[in-house]
N, C-alpha and C positions, 0 to 999 in steps of 0.2 A: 504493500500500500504506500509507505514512504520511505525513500531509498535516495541515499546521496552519493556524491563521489568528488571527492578531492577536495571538499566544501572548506573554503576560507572569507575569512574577512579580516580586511585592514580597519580600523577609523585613522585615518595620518599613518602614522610607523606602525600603530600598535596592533599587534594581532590579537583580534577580541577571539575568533574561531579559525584554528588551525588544523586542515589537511580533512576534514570529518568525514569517513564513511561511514555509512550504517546502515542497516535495511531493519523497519519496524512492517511487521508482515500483517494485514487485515486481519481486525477483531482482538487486536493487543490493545491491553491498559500498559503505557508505557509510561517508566517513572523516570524523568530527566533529573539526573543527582547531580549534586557537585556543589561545594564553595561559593557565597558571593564573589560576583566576578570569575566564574569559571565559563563564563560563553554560554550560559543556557539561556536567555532571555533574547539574545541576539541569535542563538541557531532557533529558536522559536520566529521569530519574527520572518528568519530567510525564509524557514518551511511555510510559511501563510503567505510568504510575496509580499509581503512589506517592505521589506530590506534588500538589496540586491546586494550578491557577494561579492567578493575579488576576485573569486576565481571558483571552479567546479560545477559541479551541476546536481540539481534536487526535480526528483519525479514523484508526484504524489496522484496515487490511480491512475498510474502512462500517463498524466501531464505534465510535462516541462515548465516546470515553475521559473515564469520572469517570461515565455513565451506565448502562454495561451491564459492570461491574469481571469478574465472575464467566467472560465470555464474554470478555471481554479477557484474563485470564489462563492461559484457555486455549491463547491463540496468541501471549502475548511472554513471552520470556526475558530476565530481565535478570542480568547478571552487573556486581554491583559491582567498585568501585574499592581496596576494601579487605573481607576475608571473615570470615568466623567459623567454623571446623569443628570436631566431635566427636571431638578426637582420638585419643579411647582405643576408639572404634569401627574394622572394618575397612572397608575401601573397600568392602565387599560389604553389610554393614550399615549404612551410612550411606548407600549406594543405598537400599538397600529400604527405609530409614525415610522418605527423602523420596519415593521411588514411590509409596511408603502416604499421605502427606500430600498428597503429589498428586493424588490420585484416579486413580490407575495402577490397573484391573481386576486381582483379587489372580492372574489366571490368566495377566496379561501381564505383571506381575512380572520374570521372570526372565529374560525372551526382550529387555525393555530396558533390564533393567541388559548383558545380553550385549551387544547393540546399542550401546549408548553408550561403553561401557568401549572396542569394539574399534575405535571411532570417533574418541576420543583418544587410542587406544595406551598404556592404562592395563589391559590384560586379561593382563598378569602380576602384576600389584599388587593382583590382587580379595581375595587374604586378606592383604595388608600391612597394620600399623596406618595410621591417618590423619598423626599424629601420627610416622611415622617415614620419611613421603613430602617429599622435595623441593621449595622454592617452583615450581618448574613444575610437577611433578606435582599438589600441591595448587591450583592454578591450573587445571589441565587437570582433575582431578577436581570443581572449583566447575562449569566450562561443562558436565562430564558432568552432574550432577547436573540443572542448568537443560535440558539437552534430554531429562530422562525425557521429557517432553510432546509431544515434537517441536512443540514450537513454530515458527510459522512467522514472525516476526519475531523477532531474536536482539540486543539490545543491551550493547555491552560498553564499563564505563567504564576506560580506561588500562589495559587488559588484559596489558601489556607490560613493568608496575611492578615496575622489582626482580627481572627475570628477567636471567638470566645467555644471552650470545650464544649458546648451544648451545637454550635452553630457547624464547628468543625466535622462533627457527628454526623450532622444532615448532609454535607458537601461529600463526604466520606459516600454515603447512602446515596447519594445523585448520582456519583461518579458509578457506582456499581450498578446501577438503571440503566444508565447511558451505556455500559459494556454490553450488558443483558441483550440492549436493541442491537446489537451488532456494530455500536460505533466505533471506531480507532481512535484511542484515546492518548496524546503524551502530555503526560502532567509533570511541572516541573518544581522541585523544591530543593531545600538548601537542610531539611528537617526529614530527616528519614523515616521516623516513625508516624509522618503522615501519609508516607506510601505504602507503606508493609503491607497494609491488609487487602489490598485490592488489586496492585501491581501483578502484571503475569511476563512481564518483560524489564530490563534497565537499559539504560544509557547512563555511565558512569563519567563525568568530566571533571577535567581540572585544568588549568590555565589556556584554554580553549582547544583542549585533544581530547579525546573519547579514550579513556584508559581501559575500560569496559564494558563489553554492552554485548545482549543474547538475552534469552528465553532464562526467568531467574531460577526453574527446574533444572536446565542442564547446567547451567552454572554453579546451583549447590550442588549435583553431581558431581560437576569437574571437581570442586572446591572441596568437598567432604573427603571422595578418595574412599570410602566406608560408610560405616553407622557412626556420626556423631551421637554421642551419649552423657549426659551429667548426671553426677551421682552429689546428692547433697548431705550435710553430715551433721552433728548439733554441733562442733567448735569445729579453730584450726589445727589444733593441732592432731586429730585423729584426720583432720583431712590432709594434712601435708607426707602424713606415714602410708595414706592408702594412693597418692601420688606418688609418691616414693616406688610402690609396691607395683605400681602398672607402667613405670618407668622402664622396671626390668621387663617387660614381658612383649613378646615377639611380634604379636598381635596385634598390640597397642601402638600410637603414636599421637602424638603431638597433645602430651598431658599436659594439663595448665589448671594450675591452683587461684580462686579468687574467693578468699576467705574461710569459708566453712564448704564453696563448691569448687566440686571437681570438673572439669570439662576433657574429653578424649575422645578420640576416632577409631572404633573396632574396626579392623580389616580382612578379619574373620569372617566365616559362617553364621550366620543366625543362633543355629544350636549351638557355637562356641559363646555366642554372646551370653547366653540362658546361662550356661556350664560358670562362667565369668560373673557374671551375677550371683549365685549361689555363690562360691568361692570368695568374694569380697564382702558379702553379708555374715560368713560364718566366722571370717577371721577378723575385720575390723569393728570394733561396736561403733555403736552411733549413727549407723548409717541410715538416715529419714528415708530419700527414696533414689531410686535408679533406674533413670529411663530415655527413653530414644528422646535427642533433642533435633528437631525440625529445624531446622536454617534457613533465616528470611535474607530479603536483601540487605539487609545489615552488616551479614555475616560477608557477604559479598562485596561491600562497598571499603569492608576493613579490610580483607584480604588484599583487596589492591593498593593496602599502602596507606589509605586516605584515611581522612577524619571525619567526622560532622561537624557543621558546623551550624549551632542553634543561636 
């Protein structure tokens, strides 16, 4: 669905986005990571045709983006990082204004402002001023407005800015609706744990290069190598001796102690894992519990080296 090659940008000397390939394949929830100032907002803006690069080339649905603009806007949404709305308009009128600007058929009108409103959970607020809506809801009514089109690629920069835990919830819950319909989603943040739970793909950047980026199942694949496992213990010090203990053992690797837990990758069998379990229950006490640990993009975005940056 979106596929680059060679993709860069200068502003003057600086390189904001350096060399970027990538291919994000139809019906991915992709989570753009990295750094303020690592090139996500500006390779956001290339892929929507806002920005034109220095150099390479972006194809999104076989359209040559910067070539065919009119037919590219038909199928991406972009929802910035920071907005502008008509405040003293209603949520009802500032739909149909941009319907109208959109090239929304005046007879399909009203049937997608219905549609979209009931879509973000905004179809009690259709006669509320703009202007006396909530940053989430003004948030949630910026993406309504961006799907009058239904667009089939959906980009969102830091959509999660300045929303409060109850609002982030609902953005959370949109984004996973919008996948449901078959959208192509890349959402981007600087906060990892706003993407974990809905993300089915990454792009990992930092100083405007893509250090990582694929499907985040085969990459905890690559990344695991085994069964990542943690076993949790009541102190440290019976967790530092049963560290110790899967240090020596053949099976094991890459043990790592953080306080009372244990974290390590079996590279065993299943039934040696079972066999391994019994055996560290019977000789170390204290042991609370032990079990398969699941690896999100988190675990992927440290691997490469990088940090979060909250």
């Amino acid at each position: 669905m979106i596929s680059t090659s060679g993709l860069t940008k200068f502003y003057d000397t600086h390189p904001a986005v350096r060399d970027v390939s990538l291919f994000v394949p139809a019906g991915e929830t992709c989570a753009l990571v990295g750094p303020n100032g690592a090139g996500k907002t500006t390779l956001l803006k290339m892929l929507a045709g806002l920005l034109r690069p220095s150099s390479g080339k972006i194809e999104v649905a076989d359209i040559e983006v910067g070539a065919f603009p009119k037919r590219l806007h038909r199928i991406v949404g972009y929802v910035p990082d920071t907005f502008g709305l008509y405040d003293e308009l209603t949520v009802r009128q500032f739909l149909e204004y941009f319907a109208r600007a959109g090239g929304v058929a005046a007879a399909r009108v009203a049937k997608r402002i219905d549609a979209v409103l009931g879509l973000t959970n905004l179809g009690s607020k259709r006669d509320a001023q703009v202007g006396a809506l909530s940053r989430g809801m003004r948030q949630r009514l910026v993406i309504a407005k961006t799907l009058l089109n239904a667009p089939k690629v959906l980009l969102l920069d830091e959509p999660a800015s300045g929303l409060d835990p109850h609002a982030r919830m609902e953005l959370r819950d949109l984004i996973k609706q919008l996948a449901a319909l078959g959208t192509t989603l890349v959402v981007s943040s600087h906060i990892l744990t706003e993407l974990a739970d809905f993300s089915t793909s990454v792009v990992i950047m930092e100083r405007g290069r893509v250090v990582r980026s694929g499907r985040i199942d085969a990459l905890v694949a690559q990344l695991a190598g085994g069964t990542p496992v943690r076993v949790v213990l009541l102190a440290e010090g019976p967790a530092a001796r049963l560290a110790e203990d899967l240090g020596a053992r053949g099976e094991v690797k890459g043990v790592k102690v953080t306080g009372a837990t244990v974290d390590f990758t079996h590279t065993g069998a299943r039934e040696g894992l079972a066999g391994l379990h019994r055996e560290l229950v019977t000789a170390h006490a204290g042991v609370v519990s032990f079990y398969e640990r699941h690896l999100t993009v988190e675990d992927v975005f440290l691997a490469s080296g990088r940090r979060e940056v909250s």
